[in-house]
N, C-alpha and C positions, 0 to 999 in steps of 0.2 A: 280615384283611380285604384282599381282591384289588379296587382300581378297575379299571377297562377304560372306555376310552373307545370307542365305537362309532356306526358311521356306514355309510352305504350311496354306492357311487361311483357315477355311470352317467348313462345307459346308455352301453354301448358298443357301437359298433358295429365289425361287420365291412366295410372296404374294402378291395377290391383291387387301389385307385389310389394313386399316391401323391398326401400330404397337398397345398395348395394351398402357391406360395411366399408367402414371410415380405413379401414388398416387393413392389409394382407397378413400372415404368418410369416413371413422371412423381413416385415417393416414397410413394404412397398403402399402408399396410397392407391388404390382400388378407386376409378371414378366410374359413374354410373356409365354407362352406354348408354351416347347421343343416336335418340331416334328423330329422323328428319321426315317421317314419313306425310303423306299428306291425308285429311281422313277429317272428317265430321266432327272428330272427337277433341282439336285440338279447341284451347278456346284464349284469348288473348284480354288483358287486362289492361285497360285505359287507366291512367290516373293524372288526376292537379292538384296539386299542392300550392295551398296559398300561405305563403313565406309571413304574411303580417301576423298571421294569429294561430298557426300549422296543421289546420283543418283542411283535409284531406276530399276530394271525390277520386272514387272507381267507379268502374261501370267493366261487367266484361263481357265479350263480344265472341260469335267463332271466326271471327276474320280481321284481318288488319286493311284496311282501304279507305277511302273515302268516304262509303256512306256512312260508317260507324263512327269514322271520325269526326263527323259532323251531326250526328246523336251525343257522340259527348260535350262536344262545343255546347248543345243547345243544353243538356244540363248542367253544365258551368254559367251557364247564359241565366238559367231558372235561378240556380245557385245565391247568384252575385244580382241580386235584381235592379240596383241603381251603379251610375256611373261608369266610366269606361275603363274594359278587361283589357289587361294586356298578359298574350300568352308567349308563355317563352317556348320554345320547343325547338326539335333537332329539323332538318329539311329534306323527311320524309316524303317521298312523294305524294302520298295521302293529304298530308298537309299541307302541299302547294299546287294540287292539282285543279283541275279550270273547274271541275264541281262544286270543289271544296272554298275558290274565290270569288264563285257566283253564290256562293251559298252564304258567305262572307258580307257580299254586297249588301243582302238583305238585312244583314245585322250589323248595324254600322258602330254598334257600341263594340266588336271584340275586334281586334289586333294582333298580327302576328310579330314577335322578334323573333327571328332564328339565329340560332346558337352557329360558331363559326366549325366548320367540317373539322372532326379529330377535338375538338373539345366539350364532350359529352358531359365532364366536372361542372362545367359551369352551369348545368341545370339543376336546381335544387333537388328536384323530382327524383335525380338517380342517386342519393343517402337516402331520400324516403325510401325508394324501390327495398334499400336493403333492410332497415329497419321493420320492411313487411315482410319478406320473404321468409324472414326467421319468423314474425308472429302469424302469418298466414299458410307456409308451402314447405317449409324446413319440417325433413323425417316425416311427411304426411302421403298418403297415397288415396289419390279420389279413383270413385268406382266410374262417374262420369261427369258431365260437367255444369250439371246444377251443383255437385258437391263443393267444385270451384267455385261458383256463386255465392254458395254458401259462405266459403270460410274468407273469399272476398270481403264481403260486406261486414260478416262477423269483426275479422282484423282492422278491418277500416274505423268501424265502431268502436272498437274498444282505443285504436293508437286517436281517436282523436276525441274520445274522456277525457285524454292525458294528454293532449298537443298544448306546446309552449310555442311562442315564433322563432322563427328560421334567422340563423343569421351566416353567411356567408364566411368559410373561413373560421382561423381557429380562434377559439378566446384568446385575449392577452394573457399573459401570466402576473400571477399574483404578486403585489409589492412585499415588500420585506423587509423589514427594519434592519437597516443598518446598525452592526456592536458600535457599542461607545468606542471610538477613539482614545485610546491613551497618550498621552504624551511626558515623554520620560527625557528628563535632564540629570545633567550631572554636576 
């Protein structure tokens, strides 16, 4: 049995300014200006992480829905070629929609567990998201969105040279030898 943790990043967009700075002059945080706008240009980043060994898939798409959502199932599906997938994920309408469980049907090796509403932590995938964000989209400005493809797949490649597994939660903390005890009479 293969988990995969799975999650959708986004949007992202294309600028070909640079980001805003980090500080004002009088101390104030300066945050970029959220653009909602809707446009060809945005493109959105699918990803699973598999918790056993922390090798990673992306895939990124210009829209968030159902049929892309089930292009990436089928490359999780390629991915992981024996045994049964279980995907964890948030309940996305994409992800529970009558498409998306006909499409399910056909594949009877993958499985959905959905995560419960307001507990986004519990999916591995959102530490990965941020460990990419700094190696993939942190202080970067794409002209458009092959460039995002680009540095997708780039970051993906490189954070999974170096993936250890996932483990849920903090380490323990380290033992520590208790001093000798003295004992003093009189």
């Amino acid at each position: 049995m293969t988990v995969i943790c799975a999650d959708e990043l986004g949007p992202v967009i294309p600028r070909t300014f640079p980001p805003a700075p980090a500080w004002s002059p009088d101390g104030h945080r300066v945050k970029a200006e959220l653009d909602y706008s809707r446009g060809p240009q945005k493109t959105w980043v699918y990803g699973g992480l598999r918790p056993s060994d922390g090798q990673a898939l992306t895939m990124t798409a210009s829209s968030r829905n159902s049929v892309f959502y089930q292009q990436f199932l089928q490359r999780i599906e390629d991915a992981n070629p024996t045994g049964q997938i279980w995907i964890v994920t948030d309940n996305l309408s994409s992800h529970n929609s009558l498409s998306t469980r006909t499409w399910l049907e056909d594949h009877p090796r993958i499985h959905h567990a959905f995560i419960p509403v307001g507990a986004c932590w519990l999916n591995l995938q959102e530490g990965w998201w941020r460990i990419f964000r700094k190696a993939a989209l942190a202080g970067c400005s794409f002209a458009n969105p092959d460039d995002i493809t680009y540095a997708t797949a780039l970051a993906t490649s490189q954070l999974n040279s170096r993936a250890k597994p996932w483990t849920w939660g903090r380490p323990a903390p380290p033992t520590r030898r208790l001093r000798r005890r003295y004992v003093y009479r009189v």
